[in-house]
C-alpha positions as protocol buffer text, in pm:
chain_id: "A"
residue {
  index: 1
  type: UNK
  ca { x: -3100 y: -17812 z: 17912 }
}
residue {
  index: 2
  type: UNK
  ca { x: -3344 y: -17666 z: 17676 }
}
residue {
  index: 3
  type: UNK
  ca { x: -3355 y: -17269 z: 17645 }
}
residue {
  index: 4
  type: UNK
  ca { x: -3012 y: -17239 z: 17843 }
}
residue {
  index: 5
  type: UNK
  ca { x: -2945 y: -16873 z: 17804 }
}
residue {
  index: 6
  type: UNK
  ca { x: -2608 y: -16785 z: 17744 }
}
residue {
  index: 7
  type: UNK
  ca { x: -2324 y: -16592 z: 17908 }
}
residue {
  index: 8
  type: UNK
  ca { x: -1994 y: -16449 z: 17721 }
}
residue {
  index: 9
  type: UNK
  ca { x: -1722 y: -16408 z: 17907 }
}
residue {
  index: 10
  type: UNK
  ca { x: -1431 y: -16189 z: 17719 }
}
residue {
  index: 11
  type: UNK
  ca { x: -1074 y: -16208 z: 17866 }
}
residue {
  index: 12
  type: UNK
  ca { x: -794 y: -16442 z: 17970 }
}
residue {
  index: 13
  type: UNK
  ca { x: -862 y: -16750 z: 18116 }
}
residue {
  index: 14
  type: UNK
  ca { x: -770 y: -16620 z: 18540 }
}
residue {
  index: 15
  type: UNK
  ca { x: -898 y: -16680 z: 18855 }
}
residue {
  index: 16
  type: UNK
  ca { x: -1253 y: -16382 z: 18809 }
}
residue {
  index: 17
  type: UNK
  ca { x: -1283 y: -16582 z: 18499 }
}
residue {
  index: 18
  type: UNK
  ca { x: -1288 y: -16909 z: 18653 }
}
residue {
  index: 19
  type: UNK
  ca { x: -1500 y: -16773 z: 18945 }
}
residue {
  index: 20
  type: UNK
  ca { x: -1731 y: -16592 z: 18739 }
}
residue {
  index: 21
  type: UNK
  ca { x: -1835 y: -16901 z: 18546 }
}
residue {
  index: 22
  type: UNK
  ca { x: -1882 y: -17156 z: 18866 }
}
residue {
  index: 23
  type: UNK
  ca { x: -2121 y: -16938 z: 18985 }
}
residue {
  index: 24
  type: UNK
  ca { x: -2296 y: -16927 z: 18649 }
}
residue {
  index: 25
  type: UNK
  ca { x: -2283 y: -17255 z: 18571 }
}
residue {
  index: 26
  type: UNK
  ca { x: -2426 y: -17355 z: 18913 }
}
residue {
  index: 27
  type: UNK
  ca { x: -2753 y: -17291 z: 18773 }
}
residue {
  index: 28
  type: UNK
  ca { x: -2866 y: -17535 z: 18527 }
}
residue {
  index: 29
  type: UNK
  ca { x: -3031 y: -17247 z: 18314 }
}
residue {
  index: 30
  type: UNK
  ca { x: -2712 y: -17108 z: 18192 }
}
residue {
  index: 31
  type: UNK
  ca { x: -2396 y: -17212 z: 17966 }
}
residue {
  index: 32
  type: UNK
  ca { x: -2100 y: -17006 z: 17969 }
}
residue {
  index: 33
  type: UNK
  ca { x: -1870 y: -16973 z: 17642 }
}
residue {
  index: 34
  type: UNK
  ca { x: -1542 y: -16773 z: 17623 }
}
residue {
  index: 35
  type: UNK
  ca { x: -1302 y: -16546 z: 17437 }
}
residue {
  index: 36
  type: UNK
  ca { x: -1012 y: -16562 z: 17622 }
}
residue {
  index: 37
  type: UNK
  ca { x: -730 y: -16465 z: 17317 }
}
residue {
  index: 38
  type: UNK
  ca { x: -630 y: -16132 z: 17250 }
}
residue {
  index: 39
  type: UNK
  ca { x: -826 y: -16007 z: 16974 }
}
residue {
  index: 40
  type: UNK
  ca { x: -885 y: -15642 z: 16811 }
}
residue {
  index: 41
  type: UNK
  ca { x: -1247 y: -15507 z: 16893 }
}
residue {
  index: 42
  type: UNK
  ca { x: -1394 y: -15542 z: 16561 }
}
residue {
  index: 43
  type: UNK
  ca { x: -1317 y: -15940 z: 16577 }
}
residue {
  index: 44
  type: UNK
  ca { x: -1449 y: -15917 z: 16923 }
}
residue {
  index: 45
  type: UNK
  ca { x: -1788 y: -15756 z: 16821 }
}
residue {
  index: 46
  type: UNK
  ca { x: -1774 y: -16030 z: 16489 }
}
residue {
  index: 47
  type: UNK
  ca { x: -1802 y: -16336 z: 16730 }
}
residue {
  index: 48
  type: UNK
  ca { x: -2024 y: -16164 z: 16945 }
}
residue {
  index: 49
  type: UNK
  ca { x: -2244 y: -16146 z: 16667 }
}
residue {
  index: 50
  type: UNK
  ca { x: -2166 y: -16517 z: 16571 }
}
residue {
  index: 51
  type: UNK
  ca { x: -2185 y: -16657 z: 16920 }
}
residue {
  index: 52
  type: UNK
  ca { x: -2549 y: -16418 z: 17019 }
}
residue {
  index: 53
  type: UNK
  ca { x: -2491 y: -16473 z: 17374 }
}
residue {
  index: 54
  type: UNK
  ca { x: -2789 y: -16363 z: 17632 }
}
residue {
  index: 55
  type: UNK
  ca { x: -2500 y: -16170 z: 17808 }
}
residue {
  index: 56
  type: UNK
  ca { x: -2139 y: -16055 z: 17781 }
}
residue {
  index: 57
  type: UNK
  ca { x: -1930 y: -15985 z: 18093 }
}
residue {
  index: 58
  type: UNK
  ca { x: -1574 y: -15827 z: 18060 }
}
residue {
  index: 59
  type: UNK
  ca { x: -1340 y: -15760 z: 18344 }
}
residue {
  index: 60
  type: UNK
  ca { x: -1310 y: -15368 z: 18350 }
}
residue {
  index: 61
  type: UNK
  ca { x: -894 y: -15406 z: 18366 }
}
residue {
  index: 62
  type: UNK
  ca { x: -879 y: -15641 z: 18059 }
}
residue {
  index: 63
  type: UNK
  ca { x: -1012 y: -15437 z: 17782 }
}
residue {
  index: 64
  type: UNK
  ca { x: -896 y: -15123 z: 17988 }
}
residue {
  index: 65
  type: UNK
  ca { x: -750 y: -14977 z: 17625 }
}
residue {
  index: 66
  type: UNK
  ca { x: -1098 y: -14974 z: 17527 }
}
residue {
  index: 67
  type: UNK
  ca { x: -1322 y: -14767 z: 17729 }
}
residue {
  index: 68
  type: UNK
  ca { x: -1568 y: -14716 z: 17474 }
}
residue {
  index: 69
  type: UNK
  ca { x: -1632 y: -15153 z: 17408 }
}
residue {
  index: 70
  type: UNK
  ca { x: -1992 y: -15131 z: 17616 }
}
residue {
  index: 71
  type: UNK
  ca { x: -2083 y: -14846 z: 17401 }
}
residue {
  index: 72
  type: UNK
  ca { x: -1904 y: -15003 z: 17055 }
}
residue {
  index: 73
  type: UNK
  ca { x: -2121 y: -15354 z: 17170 }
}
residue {
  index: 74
  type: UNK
  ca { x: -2435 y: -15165 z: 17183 }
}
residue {
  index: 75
  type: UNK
  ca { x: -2422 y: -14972 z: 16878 }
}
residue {
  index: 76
  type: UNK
  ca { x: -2325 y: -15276 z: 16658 }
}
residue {
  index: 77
  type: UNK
  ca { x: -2612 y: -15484 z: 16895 }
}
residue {
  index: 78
  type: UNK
  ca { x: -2840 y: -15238 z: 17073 }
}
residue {
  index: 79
  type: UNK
  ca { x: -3037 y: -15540 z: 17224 }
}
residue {
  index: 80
  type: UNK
  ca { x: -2710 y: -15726 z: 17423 }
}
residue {
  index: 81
  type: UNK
  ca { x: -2685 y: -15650 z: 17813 }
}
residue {
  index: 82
  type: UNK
  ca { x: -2296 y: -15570 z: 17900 }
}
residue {
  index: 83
  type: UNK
  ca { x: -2237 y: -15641 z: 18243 }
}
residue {
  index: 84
  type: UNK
  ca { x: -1843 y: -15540 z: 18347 }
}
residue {
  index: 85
  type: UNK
  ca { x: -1679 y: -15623 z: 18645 }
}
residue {
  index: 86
  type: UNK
  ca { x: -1409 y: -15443 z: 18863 }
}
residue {
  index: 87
  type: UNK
  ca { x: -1167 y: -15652 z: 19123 }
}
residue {
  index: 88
  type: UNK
  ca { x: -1013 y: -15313 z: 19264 }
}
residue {
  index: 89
  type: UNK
  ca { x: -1392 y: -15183 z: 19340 }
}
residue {
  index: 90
  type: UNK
  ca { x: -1594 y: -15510 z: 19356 }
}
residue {
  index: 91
  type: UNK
  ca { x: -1849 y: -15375 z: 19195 }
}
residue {
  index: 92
  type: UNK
  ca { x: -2027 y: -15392 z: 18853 }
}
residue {
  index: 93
  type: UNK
  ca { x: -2167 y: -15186 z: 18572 }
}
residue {
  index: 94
  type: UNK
  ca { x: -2431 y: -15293 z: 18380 }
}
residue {
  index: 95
  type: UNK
  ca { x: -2507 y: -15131 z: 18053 }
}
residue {
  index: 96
  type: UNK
  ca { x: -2778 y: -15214 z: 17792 }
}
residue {
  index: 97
  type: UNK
  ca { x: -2938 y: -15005 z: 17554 }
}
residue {
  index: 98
  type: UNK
  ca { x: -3353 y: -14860 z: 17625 }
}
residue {
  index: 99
  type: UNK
  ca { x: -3504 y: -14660 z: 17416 }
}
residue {
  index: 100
  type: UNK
  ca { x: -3783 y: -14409 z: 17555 }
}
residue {
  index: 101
  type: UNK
  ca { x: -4002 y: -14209 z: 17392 }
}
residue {
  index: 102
  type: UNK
  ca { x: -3973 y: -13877 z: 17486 }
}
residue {
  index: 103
  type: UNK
  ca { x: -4222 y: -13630 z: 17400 }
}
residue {
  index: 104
  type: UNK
  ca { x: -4224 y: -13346 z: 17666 }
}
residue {
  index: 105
  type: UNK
  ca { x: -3994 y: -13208 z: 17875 }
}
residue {
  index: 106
  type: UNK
  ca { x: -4141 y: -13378 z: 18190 }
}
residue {
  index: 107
  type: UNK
  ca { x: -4082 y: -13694 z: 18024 }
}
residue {
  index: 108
  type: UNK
  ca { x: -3704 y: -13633 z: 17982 }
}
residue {
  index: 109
  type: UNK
  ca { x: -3703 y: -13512 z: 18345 }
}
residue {
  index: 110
  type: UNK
  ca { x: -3846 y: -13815 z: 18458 }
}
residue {
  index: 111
  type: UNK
  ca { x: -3638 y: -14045 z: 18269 }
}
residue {
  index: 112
  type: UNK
  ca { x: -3348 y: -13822 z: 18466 }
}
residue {
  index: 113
  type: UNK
  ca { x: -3494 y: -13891 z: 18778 }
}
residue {
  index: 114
  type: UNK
  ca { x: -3532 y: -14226 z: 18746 }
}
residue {
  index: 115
  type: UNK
  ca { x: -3182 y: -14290 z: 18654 }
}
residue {
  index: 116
  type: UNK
  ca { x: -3109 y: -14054 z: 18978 }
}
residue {
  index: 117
  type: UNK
  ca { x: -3323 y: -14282 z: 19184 }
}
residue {
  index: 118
  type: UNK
  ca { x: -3139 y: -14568 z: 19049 }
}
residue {
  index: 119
  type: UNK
  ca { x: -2824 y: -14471 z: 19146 }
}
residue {
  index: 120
  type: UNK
  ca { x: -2871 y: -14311 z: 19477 }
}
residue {
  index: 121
  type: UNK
  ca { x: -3036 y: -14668 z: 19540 }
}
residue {
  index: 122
  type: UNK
  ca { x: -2715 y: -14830 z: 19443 }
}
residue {
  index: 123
  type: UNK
  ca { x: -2522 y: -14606 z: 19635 }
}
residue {
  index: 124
  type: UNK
  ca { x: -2668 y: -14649 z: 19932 }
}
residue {
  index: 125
  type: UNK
  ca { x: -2691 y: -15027 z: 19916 }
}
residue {
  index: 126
  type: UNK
  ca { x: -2281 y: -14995 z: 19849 }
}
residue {
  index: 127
  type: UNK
  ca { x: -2268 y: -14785 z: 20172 }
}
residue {
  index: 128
  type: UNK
  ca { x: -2401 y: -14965 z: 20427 }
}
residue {
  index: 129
  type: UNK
  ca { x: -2224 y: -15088 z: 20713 }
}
């Protein structure tokens, strides 16, 4: 189990939790560790920083006082990939951090588009039947 990468997973110890990390830990290239007390933020992003997982993935309704933890996570480790997960919507959001050079203003608008692209993708994959 050399080079396992590693997932986070922040929150109590419930049944996404539990169903989250079977279906990590089905592959043999992954370990899953946890936070499941209730800690402030700052602690949070302190054993995030201890623990370097390859991934941290928070159910949306547990840090729901804290709308701003992907973006506080990123700051403090631009490098991390957040991935957040939603049992009213079933869906995810992943955030992580790229930095692009931008030096014209087609560049910007491509960057735009892309993200546009990206999304409509998403969308549509959501949407059909």
């Amino acid at each position: 189990m050399t080079n396992c990468k590693t997932a986070l997973l922040l929150g109590p110890d419930d049944m996404l939790r539990q169903a989250v990390e079977h279906l990590i830990t089905e592959s043999k290239d992954w370990k899953v560790i946890g936070i499941w007390d209730e800690y402030e933020v700052d602690v949070l992003i302190k054993e995030i920083g201890r623990k370097k997982p390859d991934v941290v993935i928070v159910n949306q309704g547990d840090f729901a006082g804290e709308l701003d933890l992907p973006v506080q996570l990123l700051e403090k480790y631009p490098h991390l990939k957040i991935i957040t997960v939603s049992l009213k919507s079933n869906l995810i959001e992943i955030y992580n951090k790229q930095m692009v050079s931008v030096k014209e203003a087609s560049d910007l608008l491509s960057i735009i588009d892309q993200c546009l692209d990206q999304f409509q993708t998403r969308k549509e994959m959501i949407n059909k039947p």
